[in-house]
C-alpha positions as CSV (number, residue, x, y, z in Angstrom):
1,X,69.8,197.5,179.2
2,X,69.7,200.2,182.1
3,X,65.8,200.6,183.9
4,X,64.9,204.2,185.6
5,X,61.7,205.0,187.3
6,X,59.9,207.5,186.2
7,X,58.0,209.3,188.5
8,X,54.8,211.1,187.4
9,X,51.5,210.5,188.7
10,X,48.6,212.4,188.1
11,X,46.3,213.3,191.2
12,X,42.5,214.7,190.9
13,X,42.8,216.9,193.7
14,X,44.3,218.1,196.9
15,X,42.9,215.0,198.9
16,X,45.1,212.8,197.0
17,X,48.5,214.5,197.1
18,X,50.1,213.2,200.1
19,X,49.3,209.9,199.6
20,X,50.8,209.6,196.0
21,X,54.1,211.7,196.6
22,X,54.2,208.9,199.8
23,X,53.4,206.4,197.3
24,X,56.1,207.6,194.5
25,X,58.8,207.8,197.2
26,X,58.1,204.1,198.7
27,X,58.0,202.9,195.0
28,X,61.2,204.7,194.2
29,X,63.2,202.9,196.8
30,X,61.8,199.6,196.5
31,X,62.8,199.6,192.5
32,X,66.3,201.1,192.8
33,X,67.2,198.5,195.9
34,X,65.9,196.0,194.1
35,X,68.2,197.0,190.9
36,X,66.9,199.7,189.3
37,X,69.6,202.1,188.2
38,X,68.1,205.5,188.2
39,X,65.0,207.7,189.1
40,X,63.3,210.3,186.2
41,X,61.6,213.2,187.3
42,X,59.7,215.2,185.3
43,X,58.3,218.9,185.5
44,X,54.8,220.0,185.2
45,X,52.7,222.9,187.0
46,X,49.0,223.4,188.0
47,X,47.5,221.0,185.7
48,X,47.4,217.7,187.8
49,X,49.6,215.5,185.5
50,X,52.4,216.2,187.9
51,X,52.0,215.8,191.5
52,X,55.2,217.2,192.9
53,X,56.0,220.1,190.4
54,X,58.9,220.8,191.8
55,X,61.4,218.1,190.3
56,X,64.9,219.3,191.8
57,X,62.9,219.5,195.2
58,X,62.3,215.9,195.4
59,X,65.0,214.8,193.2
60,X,67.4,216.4,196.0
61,X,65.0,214.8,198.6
62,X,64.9,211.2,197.0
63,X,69.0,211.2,196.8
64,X,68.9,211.4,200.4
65,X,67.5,208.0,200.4
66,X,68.4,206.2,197.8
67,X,71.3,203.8,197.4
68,X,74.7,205.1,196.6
69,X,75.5,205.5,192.9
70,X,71.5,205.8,191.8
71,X,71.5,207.9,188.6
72,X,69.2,211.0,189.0
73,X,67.6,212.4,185.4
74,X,65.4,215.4,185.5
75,X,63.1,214.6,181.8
76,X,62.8,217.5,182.2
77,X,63.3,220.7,182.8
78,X,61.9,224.1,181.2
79,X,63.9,226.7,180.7
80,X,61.3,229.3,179.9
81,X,59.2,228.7,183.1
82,X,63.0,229.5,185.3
83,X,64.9,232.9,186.1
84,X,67.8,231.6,184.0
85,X,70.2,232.3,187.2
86,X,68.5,230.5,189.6
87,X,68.2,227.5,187.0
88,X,71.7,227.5,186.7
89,X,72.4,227.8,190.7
90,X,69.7,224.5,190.9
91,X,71.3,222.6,188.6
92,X,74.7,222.6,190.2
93,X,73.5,222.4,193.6
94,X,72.0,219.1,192.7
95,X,74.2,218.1,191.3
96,X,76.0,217.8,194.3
97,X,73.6,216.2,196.3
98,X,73.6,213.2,194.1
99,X,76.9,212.6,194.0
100,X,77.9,213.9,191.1
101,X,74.8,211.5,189.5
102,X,72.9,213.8,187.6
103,X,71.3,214.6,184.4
104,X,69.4,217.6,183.6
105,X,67.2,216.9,180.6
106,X,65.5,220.2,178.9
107,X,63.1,220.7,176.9
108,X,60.2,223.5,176.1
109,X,57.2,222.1,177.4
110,X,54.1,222.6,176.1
111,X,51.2,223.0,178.3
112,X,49.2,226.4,178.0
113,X,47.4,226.5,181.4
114,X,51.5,225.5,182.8
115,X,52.9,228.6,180.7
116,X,49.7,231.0,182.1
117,X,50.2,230.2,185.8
118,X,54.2,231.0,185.1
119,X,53.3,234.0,183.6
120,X,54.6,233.2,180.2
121,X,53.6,233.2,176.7
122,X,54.1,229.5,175.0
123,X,53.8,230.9,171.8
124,X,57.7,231.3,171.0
125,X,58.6,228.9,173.4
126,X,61.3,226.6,171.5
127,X,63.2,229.9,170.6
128,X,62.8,231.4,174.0
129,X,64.5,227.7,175.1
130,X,67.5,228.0,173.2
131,X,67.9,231.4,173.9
132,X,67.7,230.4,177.3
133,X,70.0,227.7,177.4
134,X,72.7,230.1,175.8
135,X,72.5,232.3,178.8
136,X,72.5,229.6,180.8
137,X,75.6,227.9,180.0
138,X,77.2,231.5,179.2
139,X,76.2,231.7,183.2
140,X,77.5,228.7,184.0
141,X,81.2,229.0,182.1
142,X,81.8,232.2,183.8
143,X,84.6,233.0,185.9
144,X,84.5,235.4,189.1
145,X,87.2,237.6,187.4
146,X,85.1,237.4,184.0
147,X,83.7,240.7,182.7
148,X,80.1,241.3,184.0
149,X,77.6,238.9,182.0
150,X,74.6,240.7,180.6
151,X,71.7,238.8,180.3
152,X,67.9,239.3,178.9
153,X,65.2,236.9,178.2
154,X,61.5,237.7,177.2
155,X,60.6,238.2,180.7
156,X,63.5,239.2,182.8
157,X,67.1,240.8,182.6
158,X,70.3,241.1,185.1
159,X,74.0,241.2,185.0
160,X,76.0,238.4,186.4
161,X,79.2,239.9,188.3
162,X,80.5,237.2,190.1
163,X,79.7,233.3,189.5
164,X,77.3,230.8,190.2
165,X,77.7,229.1,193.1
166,X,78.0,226.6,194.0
167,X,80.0,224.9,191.2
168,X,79.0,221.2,189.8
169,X,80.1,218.3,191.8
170,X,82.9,217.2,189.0
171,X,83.0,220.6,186.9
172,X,81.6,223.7,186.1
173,X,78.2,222.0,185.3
174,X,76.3,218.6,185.6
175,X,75.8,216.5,182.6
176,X,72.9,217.8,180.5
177,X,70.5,215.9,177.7
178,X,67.6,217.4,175.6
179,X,64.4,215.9,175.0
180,X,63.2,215.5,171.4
181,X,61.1,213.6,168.9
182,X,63.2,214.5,165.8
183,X,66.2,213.2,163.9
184,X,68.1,217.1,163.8
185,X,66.9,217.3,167.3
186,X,69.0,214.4,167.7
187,X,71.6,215.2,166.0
188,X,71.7,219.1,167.5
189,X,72.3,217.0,170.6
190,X,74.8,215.2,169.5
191,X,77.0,217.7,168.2
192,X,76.9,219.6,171.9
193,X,78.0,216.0,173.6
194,X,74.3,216.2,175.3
195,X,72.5,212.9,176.3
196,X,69.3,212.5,174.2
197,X,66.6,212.0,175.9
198,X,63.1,210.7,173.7
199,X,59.6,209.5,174.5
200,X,56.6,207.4,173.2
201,X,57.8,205.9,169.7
202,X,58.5,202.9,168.4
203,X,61.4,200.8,168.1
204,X,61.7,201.1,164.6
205,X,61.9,205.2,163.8
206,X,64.4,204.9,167.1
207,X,66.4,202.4,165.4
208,X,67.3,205.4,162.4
209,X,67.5,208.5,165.4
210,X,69.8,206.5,167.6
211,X,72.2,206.5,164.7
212,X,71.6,210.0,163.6
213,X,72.6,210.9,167.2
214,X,75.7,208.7,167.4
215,X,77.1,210.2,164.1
216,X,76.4,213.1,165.5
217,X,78.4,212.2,168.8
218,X,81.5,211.8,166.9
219,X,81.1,214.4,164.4
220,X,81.2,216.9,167.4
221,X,84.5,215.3,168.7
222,X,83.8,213.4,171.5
223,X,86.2,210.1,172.3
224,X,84.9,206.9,172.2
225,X,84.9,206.6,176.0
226,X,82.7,209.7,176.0
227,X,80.5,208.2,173.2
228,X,79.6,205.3,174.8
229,X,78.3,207.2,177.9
230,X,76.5,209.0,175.9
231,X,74.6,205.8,174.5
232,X,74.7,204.1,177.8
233,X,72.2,206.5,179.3
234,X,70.4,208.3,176.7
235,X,67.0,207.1,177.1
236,X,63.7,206.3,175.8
237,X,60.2,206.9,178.1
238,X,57.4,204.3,178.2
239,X,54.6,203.5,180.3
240,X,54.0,200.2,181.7
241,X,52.1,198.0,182.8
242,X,52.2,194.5,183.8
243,X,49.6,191.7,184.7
244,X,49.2,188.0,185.3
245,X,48.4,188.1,181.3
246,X,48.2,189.9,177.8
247,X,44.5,190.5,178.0
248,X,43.8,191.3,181.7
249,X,47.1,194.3,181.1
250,X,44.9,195.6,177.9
251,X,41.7,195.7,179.6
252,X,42.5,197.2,182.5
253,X,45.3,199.8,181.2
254,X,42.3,201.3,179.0
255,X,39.9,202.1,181.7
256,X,43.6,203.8,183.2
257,X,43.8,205.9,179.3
258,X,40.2,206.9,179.9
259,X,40.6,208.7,182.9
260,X,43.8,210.1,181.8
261,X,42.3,211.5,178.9
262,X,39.2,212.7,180.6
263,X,41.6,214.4,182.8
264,X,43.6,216.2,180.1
265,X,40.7,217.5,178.1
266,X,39.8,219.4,181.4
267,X,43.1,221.0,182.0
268,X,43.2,222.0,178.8
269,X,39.8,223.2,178.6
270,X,40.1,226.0,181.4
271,X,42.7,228.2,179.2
272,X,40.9,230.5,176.3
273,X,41.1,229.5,172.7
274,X,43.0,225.8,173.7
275,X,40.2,224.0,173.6
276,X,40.3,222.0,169.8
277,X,42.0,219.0,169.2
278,X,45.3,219.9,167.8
279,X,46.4,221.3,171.9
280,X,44.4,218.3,173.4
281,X,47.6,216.2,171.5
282,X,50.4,215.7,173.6
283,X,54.0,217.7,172.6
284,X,55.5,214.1,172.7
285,X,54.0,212.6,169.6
286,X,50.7,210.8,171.1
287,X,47.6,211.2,173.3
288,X,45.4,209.4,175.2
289,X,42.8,210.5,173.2
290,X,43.8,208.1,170.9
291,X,44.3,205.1,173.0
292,X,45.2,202.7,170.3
293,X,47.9,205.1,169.2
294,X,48.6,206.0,172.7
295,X,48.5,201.8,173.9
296,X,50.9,201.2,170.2
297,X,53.5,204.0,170.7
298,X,54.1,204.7,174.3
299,X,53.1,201.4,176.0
300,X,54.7,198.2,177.5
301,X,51.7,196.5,178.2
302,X,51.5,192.7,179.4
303,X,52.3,189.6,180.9
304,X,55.6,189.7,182.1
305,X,57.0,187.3,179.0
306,X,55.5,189.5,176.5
307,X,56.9,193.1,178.4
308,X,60.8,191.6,178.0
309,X,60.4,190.8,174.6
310,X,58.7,194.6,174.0
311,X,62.3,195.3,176.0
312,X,64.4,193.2,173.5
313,X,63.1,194.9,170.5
314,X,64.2,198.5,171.9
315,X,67.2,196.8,172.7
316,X,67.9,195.9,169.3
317,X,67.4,199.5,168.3
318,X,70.0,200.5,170.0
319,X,68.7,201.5,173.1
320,X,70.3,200.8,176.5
321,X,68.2,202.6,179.1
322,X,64.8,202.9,179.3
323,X,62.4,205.2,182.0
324,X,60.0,203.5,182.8
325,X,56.3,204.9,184.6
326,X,54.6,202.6,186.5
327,X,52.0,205.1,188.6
328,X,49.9,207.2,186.2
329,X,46.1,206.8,184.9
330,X,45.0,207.6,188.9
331,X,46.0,204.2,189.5
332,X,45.4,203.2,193.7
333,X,48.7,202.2,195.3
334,X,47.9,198.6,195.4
335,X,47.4,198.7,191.5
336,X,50.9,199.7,190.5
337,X,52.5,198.5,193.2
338,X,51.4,195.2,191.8
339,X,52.7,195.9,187.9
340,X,55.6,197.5,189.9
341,X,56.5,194.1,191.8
342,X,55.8,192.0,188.2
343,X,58.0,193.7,186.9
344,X,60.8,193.7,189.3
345,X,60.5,189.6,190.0
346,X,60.4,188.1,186.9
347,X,61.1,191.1,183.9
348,X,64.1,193.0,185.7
349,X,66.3,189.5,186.6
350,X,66.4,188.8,182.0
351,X,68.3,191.9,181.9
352,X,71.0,192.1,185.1
């Protein structure tokens, strides 16, 4: 089993950024010195579940300090919010700056008050994402002596004369995964050679996608070598959090789920006709509206025994890397630094 961090704290205002982006960086160096294979970084605008917002920005930043080899995944980024050029352009340069240690994760998104401070309409957004990712990877295969590539999206439109620049650190692109919550979104992925890249379900529905995806794999003609990269670092997305015991991690992660959903139903709230329940659910399966749902499908909550053996049942699904989110819910530093450290003493050493 391979561990990320994932880094996504929420902040309540412009007095707290600093302090958490300080607090994400410190955290992410003290989990991949201490073992942690890779750092997640997710993309989100405006709404206050992202801090950052700009994930290549501090992904590029963060490689800088990081050890040598530490696997960089962006989970993810949204094609309709980018000028398809400039997405393409990002993605290589980063590419670079990790070493050649990147993978770019895509996915539509799904946040209203997001798509209206890009100046997009989310109403078509999973077609305008695949048309998008056509154009980008028509961008990206193209050669300076190529015929001109015309390109148009539901916002914008250019010609590509030339190339991007720079190229990819090992080819003409990095590695690239999608996020998704279905079996033929798996097995879409699968047949392009793309990692697969899912969030907040059980072990038991994974068990089923994983090998929907790894048929998948080979049916698209990938070698075995190839395969097994694939399944190597493919990944699932939890949140976790660990305490001295069972019941001290459940009582306190709720009052974190009540915040976070207080939160959401205000973002959500300031953008015309989003205001019912159906938007207030999140476009990865579960809410913290629900927090039982919420705690049962996208939690690792406990004592440190009881978070490896939540581990050893994804494990036995078939999964082999997991990003995991210690800072979220608002939570003060000293609060998930401490689940942070649990988890690197005495969960992280079962699983070198």
């Amino acid at each position: 089993m391979r561990f990320s961090i994932y880094l996504n704290a929420q902040t309540r205002g412009p007095h707290e950024d600093v302090g958490i982006i300080e607090t994400l960086t410190r955290q992410a160096l003290e989990a991949t010195r201490a073992g942690v294979q890779g750092i997640v970084l997710t993309e989100h605008h405006f709404s206050g579940y992202n801090t950052y917002g700009d994930n290549f920005m501090y992904a590029a930043h963060l490689a800088a300090l990081a050890p040598t080899g530490t696997r960089f995944s962006l989970a993810v980024a949204v094609p309709p919010l980018h000028n398809p050029m400039r997405l393409a352009e990002r993605c290589n340069l980063l590419d670079i700056l990790t070493g050649g240690e990147l993978i770019v994760g895509f996915a539509a998104g799904g946040s209203p008050l997001e798509y209206a401070g890009m100046g997009r309409d989310p109403s078509q957004r999973h077609a305008q994402m695949m048309h998008n990712l056509e154009i980008l990877e028509a961008a990206l295969a193209k050669r300076p002596d190529d015929p001109p590539l015309e390109w148009e999206t539901a916002f914008e439109r250019g010609t590509l004369h030339t190339r991007i620049m720079p190229a990819a650190h090992h080819r003409a692109a990095p590695a690239f995964a999608r996020a998704t919550q279905s079996d033929s979104g798996a097995e879409w992925t699968g047949r392009k050679g793309w990692y697969l890249f899912t969030a907040r379900e059980k072990p038991q529905p994974l068990t089923a996608r994983w090998r929907v995806y790894e048929q998948a794999l080979r049916d698209g003609g990938l070698g075995e070598e190839d395969v097994q990269d694939r399944l190597d670092w493919s990944m699932v997305q939890k949140q976790v959090y660990v305490a001295d015991t069972d019941e001290q991690a459940d009582r306190e992660i709720r009052e974190r789920l009540v915040l976070m959903a207080e939160h959401q139903r205000r973002s959500f709230g300031m953008v015309k006709d989003v205001r019912d329940a159906a938007h207030l659910k999140s476009v990865v399966g579960v809410s913290p509206q629900n927090p039982d749902e919420f705690v049962d499908h996208a939690m690792l909550i406990g004592h440190p025994g009881s978070v490896s053996e939540q581990i050893r049942e994804y494990e036995a699904a078939g999964v082999r890397h997991m990003a995991l989110l210690f800072n979220y819910g608002f939570m003060p530093p000293e609060v998930s630094d401490r689940s942070l450290r649990l988890f690197l003493d005495q969960v992280l050493p079962a699983f070198s």
